[in-house]
N, C-alpha and C positions, 0 to 999 in steps of 0.2 A: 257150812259154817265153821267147819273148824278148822284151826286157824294152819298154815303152812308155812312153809321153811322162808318165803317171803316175808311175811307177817313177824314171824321171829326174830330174823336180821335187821328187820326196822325197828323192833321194840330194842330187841339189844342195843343199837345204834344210838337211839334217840337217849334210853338212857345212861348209856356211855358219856355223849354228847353232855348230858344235865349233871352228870356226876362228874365230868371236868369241868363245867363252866363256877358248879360250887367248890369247888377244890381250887381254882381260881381267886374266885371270889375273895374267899375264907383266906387263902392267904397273905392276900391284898390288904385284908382288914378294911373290905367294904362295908358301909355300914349296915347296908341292908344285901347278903348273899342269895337270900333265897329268889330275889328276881331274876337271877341270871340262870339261875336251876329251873323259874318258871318260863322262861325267854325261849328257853331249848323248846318247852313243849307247845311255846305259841306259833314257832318258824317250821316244826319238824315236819317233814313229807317226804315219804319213800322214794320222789325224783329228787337227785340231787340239784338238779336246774332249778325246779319249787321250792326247794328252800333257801336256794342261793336269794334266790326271787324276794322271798317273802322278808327272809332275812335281812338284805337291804331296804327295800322298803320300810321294814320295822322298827332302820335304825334312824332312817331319813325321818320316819312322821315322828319318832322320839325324838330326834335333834329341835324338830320343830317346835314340835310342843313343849318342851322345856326350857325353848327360847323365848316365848309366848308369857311361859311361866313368872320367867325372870325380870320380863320387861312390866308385865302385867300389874303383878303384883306389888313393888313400891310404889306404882302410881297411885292405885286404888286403896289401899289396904285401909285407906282410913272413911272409905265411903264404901260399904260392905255392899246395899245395894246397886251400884254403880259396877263393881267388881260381878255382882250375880249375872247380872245384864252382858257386860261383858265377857264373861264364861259361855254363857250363854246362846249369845251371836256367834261368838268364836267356833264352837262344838256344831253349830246347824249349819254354819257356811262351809266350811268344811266337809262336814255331812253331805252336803248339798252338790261340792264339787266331786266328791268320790262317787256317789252316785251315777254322774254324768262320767265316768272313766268305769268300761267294762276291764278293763285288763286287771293284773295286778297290781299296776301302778296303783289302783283307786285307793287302798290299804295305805297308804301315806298319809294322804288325806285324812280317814276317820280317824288314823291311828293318831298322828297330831291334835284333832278334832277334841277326844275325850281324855288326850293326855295333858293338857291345860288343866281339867279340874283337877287329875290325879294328882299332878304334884304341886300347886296352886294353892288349892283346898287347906289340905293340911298344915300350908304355911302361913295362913295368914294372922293367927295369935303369934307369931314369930317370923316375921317376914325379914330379917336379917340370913335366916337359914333357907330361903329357898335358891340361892344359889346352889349352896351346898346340895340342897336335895336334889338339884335340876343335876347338878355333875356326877351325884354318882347314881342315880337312874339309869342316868345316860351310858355312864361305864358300865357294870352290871346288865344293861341291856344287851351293851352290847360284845360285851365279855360272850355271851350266852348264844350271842348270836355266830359268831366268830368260830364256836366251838363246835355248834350244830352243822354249820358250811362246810368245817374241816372235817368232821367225823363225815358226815357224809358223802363228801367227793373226796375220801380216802378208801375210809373202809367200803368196798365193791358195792363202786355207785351205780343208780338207774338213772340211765337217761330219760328228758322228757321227751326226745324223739320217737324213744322205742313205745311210750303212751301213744304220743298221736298218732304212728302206725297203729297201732291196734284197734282205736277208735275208728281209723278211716277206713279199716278192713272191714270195721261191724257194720259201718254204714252203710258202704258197698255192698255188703253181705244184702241188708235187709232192705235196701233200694235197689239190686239185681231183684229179688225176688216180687216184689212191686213191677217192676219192668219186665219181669216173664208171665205175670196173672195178666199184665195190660196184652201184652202182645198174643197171649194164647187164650183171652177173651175173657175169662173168669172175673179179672179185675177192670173189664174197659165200662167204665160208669162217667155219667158228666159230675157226679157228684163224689168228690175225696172222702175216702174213708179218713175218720179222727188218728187210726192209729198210722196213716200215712201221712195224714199232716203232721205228726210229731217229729218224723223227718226233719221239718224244717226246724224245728228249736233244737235236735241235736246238733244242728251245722253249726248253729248260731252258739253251742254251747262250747265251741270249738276258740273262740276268741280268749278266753283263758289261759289256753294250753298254748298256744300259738305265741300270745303275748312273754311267755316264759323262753321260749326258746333260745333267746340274748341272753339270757344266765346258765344255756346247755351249753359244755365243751363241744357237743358235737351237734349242734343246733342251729348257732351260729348262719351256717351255711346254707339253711332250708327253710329260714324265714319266708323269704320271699315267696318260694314255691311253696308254701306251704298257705299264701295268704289268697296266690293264686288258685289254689284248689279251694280253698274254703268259697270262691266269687265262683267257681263253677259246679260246687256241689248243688249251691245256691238254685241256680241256673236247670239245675238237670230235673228239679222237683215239677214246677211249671211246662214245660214238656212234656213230662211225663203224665201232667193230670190234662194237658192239651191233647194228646195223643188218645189217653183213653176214651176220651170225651169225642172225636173223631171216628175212632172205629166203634164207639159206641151207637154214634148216629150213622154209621155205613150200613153194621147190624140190622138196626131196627129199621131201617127201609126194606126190611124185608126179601133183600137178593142180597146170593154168596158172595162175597170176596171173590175177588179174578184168583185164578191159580198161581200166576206169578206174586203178586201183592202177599198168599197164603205162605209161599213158602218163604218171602222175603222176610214174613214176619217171627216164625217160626226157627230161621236161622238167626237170625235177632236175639231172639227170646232165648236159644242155646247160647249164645255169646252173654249176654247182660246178665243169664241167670249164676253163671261164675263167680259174680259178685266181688269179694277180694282176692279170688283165687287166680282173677284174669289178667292176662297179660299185653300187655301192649306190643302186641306183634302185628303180623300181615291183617289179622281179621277185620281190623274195622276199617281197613285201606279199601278192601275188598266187596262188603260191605255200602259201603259210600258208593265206590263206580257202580255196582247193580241199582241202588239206587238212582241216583244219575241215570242212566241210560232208563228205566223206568220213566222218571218224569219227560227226560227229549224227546221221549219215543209217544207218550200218551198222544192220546184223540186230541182234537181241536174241542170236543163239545165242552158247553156250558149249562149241561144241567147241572141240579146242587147238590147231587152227587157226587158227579164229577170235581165241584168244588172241592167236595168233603175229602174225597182219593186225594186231590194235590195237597192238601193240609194237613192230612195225615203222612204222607210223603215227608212233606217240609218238618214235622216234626221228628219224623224218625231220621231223616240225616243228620237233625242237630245233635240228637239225641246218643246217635252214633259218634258223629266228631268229638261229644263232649266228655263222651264217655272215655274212649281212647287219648284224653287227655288227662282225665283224672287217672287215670291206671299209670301212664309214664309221671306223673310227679308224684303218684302214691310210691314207686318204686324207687323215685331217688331220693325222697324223704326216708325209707326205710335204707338206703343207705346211708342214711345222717350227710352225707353232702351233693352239691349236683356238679354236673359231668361238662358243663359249660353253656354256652348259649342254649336257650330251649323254644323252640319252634311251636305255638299252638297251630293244631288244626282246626278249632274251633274259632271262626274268625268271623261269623255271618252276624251277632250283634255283637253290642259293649256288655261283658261281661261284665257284672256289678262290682262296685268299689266297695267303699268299705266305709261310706255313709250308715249314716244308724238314725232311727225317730229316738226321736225324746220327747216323751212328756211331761216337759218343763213344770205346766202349774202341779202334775200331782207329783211329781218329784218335791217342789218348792212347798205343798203341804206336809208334805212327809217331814220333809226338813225343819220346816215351822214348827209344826206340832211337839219335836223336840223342844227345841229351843222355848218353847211354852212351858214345855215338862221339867226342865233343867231351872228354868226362874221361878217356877212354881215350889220346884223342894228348894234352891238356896232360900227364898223369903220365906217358907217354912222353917227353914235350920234358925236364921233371923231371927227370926220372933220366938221359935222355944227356947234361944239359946243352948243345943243341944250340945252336950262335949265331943260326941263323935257323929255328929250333922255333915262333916266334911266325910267319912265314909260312907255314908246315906247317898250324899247327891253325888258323888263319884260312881255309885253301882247305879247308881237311877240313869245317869249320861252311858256308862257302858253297855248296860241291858238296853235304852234306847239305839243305840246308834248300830248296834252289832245287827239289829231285825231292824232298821226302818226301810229298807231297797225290799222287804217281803210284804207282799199285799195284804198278810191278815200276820203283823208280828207277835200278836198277842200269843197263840199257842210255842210258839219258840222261847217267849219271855217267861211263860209259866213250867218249860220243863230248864230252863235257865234256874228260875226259882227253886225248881225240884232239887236239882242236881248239888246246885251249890251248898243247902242244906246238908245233901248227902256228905260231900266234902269237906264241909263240914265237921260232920260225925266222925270222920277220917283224922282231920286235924285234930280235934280232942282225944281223939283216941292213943293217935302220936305223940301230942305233948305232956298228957298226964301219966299217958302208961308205959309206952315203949322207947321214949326218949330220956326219960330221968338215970333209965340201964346202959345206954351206950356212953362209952367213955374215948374212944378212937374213932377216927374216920373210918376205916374199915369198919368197921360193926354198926357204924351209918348207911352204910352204902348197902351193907346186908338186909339192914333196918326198912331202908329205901325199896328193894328189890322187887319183894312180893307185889304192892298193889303198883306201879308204878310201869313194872315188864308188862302186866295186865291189861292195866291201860295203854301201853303202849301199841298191843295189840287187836286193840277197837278202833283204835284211829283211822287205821289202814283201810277198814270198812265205812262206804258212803253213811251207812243208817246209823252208824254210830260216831261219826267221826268230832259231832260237836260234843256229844256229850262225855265222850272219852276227853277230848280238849280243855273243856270245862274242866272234867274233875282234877286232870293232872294241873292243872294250871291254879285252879284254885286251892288244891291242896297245899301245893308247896307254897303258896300264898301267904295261906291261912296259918300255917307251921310257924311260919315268920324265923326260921331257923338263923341264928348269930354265931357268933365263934364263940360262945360258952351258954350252956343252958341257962334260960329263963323261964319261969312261968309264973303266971296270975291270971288267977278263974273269973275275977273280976274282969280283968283289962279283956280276955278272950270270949267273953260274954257278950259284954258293950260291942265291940265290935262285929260278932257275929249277927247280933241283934241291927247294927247297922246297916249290915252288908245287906240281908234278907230285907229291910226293909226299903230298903234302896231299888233292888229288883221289885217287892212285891206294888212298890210308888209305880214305876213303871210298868208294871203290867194292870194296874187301876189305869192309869193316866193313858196308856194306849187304848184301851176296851169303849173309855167316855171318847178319845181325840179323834180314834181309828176303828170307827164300829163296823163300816162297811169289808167287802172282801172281794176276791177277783172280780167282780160281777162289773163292778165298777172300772176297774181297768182295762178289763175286756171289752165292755162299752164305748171306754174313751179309743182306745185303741181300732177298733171298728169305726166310730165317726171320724175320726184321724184321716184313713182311709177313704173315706168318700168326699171329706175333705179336699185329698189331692185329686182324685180322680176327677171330681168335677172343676178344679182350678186348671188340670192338665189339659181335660177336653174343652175349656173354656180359652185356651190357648196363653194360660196366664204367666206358665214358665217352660217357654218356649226354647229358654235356654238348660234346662234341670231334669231334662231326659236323665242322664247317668245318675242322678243324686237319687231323684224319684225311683228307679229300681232298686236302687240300693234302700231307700228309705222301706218299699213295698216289700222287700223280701226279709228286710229287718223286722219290719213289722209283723208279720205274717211268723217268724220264731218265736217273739215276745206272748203272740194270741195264744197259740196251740197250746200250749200247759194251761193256762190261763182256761180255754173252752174244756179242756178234760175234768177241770178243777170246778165248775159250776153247774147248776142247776135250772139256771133261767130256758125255759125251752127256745125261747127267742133265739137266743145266741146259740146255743144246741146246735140250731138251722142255719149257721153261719159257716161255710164253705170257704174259707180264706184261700184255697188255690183260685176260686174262682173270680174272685176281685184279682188276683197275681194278672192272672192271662188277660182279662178286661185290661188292666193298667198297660200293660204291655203292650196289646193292641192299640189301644189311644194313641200310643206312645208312636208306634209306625206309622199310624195315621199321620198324625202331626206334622213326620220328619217325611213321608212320603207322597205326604197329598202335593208337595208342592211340583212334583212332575206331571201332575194330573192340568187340564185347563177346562173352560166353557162348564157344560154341563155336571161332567162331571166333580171337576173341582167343587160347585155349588151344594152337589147331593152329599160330600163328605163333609162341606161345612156344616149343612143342616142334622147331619147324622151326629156329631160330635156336638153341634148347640145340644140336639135333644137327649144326648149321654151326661152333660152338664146339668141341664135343665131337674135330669131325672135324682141326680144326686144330691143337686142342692135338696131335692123335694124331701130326699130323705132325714137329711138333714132338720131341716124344716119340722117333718114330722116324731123322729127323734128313733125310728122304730125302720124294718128293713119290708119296707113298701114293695110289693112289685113292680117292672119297668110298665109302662105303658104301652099298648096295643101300637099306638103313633108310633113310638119310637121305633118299633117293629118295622113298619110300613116304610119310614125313612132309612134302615137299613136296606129293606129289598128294593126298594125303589134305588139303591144308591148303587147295590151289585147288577140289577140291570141295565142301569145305567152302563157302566164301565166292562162289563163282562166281557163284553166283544170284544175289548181293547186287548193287546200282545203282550209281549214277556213284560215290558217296562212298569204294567200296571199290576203286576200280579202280586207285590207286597204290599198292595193295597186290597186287592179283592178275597187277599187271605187273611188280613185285619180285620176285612169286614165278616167275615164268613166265621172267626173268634171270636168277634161280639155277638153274634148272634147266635151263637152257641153256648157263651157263658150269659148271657141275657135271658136268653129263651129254650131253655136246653129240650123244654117237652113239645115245642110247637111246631105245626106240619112244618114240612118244606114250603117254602114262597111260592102263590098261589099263581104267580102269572110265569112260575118254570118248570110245566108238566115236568116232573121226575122221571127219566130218562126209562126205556126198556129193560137195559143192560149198564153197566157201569163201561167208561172205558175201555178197552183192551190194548192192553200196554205191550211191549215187545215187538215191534213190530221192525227190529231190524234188518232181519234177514231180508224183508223183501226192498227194504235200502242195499 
């Protein structure tokens, strides 16, 4: 916890950054300085790329929303409720679009959103001045912002490349180690542990970082391949719980692993356990041919063992190819550019794009419920005729809008509350006590220094970083600092009283609007899910193979925090790798039945009805039903159907031999294919 020579250079920085943007300001003779001092601390982030980032964006949804302002208000100004309404809409559509944009771009959006009331509000007993107000917001904003960019890709910038390397080394790290319990047995289970589905919401938590890169000097270059690794990190999670789930069922039939199979897996498990330390050299070339000659060389039999060997095979090549390719784009992202054309070896499916699920209605409630909350305090401001009502509903739309993408926003609005109080105290503290003595800029700055470097250095920490944000932002807020001291206890009073009750309307209005908590989103997100799955095996989007993965592996980041975060035992029992590889397999099914004919063809249509059938049902019932005994029966009937059949059908009898493993992970083997004596024995070159 205590803080380092990092942490220092960032506070220095930041408020270097705020101490030129008000030095600026102030000699501008803007009318309001202290935004531009508070601007520094809303853009500020130890990558220079992140605040290049955030910083345009900040100035864009400013521009917006002060154009909003200007247009807004002469129309309205003389029909107060019409102008609430209009505020209103304005701040939840918005709302609503940002939501739907995970990058940074989204911050345009809200930042426009709730800057409409900001500068709107206050003008409307004087709407001749909100011009005025809208232009020098605008300047001041972005005075602040200009200064925070400069300060920071001058004074010894971080890049956001040198983040996303380290992030994809921990990943590596801790998905090598996941891939050494599976292959050396510890961890070969059909069912994913939670703390390895969390895997997949780290990946997914990688689109922030990534999306910055276009504001890295030396980022630029690694966009692509960096978007490219994010579609196979994806990729490599589902494998991995395929594989385990494989040698879990080879296991518990009760006969050893072949000797060759043991050490294949074993040298594997030395290679993957490297984690970010590996290298994309000879090994996974080498690797792959053992494999290979493994599978050319197996038995003809078709016991479901034998099945089980070639599926475990088929996942550890992928698993190999995919890996040896996250390792050469992790290494020319760590060089911040790449070296020219780049060759995947992983080529056997469509790596996932960069589709996302959205859950349009409970997005569009979130949104809502604002926009209810925002008309509900202006027709309160209305009818009390309050003098500082426009501070009220301004903090009531910003506490709104900053937590409505969190599923339970209420505790982030109540330490919002805390804080700004705090800051509060700060403010008073500054304006009565310590500011009536400084008579130079310098002795402001010195004035400035103590709680400000402070804060600077909480930011840089995840646990603290909003509420360090908060304080620095609302402090220099609250100060309302001019180019010559003022003060009145009255006027600082009214307004604090405002502001607090502004958050504390919104944290009411949230608790009655938004009572429920993840339990709800983890639900929807789950029927989501069997949603497609039964439209996919129903063969409704024949054409949405690539979308569907991308949707199912989207999905499947979204749940995991969400499952850690709740209580309901139901969902507890909710296994989101294992809907991944179901989808997946349908998904072959689909694109491969169609080389099948006669009987066969029929057995895989009726196995895919009964995989629809099963999900509507779930659906239906609302709650995660077991599959059916039938459905079973139409799977083994459908692999012995086809079983005999040659190479051409074999990405169908491995489809099938997935479903009935994420289906029915505890049930015997199929009762009409005696379980073999022995498992294949592979090698058998020499005697070719």
């Amino acid at each position: 916890m205590t803080p380092g020579w990092r942490d220092w250079l960032f506070s220095g920085k930041a408020f270097l950054a705020s101490m030129l943007a008000l030095f600026v300001a102030l000699s501008l003779d803007l009318p309001r300085p202290y935004w531009a001092m508070a601007a520094v601390y809303v853009v500020a982030n130890p990558l220079a790329g992140a605040t290049s980032s955030k910083g345009l964006y900040r100035a864009l949804g400013t521009l917006l929303g002060a154009s909003a302002a200007v247009f807004f208000v002469p129309l309205f100004v003389n029909a107060p409720e019409l102008l609430s309404i209009v505020v209103a809409l304005w701040t939840g559509t918005l709302l609503f679009i940002s939501m739907l944009d995970r990058s940074a771009r989204s911050y345009v959006f809200m930042l426009a959103g709730y800057s409409l009331p900001m500068i709107a509000l206050p003008s409307v007993g004087s709407p001749e001045t909100v011009f005025d107000t809208a232009l020098a917001r605008s300047e001041e904003i972005i005075i602040g912002i200009v200064c925070a960019s400069l300060v920071s890709a001058v004074v010894f910038p971080a890049s956001v490349s040198s983040l996303l390397g380290q992030r994809i080394t921990t990943w590596l790290d801790d998905a090598g180690s996941w891939a050494d319990e599976i292959l050396r047995g510890e961890g070969a289970s059909p069912a994913t542990p939670l703390k390895r589905q969390k895997l997949a919401s780290d990946v997914t938590g990688l689109d922030l970082v990534i999306s910055q890169l276009g504001h890295d000097a030396n980022g630029r270059d690694i966009a692509r391949h960096s978007r490219e690794l994010r579609g196979r990190l994806l990729m490599l999670l589902p494998l991995f719980s395929s594989l385990a789930d494989r040698l879990h069922a080879l296991k518990s039939s009760g006969q050893e692993l072949p000797p060759a199979l043991s050490v294949l897996l074993n040298d594997a498990a030395s290679w993957l356990q490297q984690g970010g330390a590996g290298k994309p050299d000879g090994t996974g070339a080498r690797l792959r041919r053992r494999i290979d000659d493994v599978q050319t060389s197996e038995s003809s039999e078709t016991g479901w063992n034998a099945l089980l060997y070639r599926s475990a095979l088929a996942r550890l090549g992928e698993i190999v190819d995919l890996w040896h390719d996250c390792l050469t784009l992790r290494d020319e992202i760590a060089s911040g550019r790449h070296a020219g054309p780049w060759h995947p070896v992983f080529r056997h499916r469509q790596v996932v794009g960069r589709v996302r699920h959205y859950d349009f209605a409970l997005i569009a409630f979130a949104a809502g419920s604002v926009v209810a909350g925002i008309a509900v305090a202006c027709f309160f401001w209305i009818f009390t005729g309050w003098q500082n009502g426009a501070g009220f509903v301004t903090m009531a739309a910003v506490a709104c809008s900053f937590f409505a993408a969190m599923d339970r926003p209420a505790p982030f609005i109540r330490s919002m509350f805390i804080w700004s109080a705090v800051s509060l105290v700060i403010s008073f503290t500054y304006i009565f006590a310590i500011l009536p003595a400084v008579n130079s800029y310098e002795l402001l700055v010195v004035a400035f220094a103590p709680p400000f470097l402070l804060l600077g250095l909480l930011i840089t920490r995840p646990q603290f970083n909003m509420l360090a944000m908060l304080l620095s932002v609302n402090s220099a807020s609250f100060i309302a600092l001019q180019d010559r001291y003022t003060s009145d206890f009255t006027t600082f009073t009214n307004e604090a009283i405002a502001a607090l009750a502004g958050i504390g309307f919104a944290l009411v209005w949230t608790l009655i609007a938004r009572p429920f908590g993840a339990e709800l989103a983890a639900w929807r997100l789950v029927r989501a899910g069997w949603k497609d799955l039964a439209e996919t095996a129903a063969g409704e989007r024949r054409t949405d193979h690539e979308r569907l993965s991308g949707r199912i592996l989207d999905r499947l980041g979204q749940l995991v925090p969400r499952l850690a975060a709740v209580e309901d035992r139901e969902l507890k029992k909710v296994d989101g790798f294992a809907d991944v590889r179901l989808g997946f397999n349908v998904l072959m099914l689909q694109t491969k039945r169609k080389e099948l004919s006669g009987a066969s063809a029929v057995s895989i249509g009726r196995v895919l009805t009964g995989v629809s059938d099963f999900y509507r049902s779930r659906l239906d019932a609302g709650q995660a039903i077991d599959p059916p005994d039938t459905l079973r029966a139409a799977i083994d009937d459908s692999l012995g159907t086809i079983a005999h059949e040659q190479a051409e059908t074999r990405d169908n009898i491995d489809a099938l031999v997935g479903l009935r493993r994420a289906l029915f992970p505890e049930a015997p083997p199929p009762e009409h294919w005696p379980a073999p004596e022995t498992i294949p024995t592979p090698l058998q070159i020499a005697a070719e």
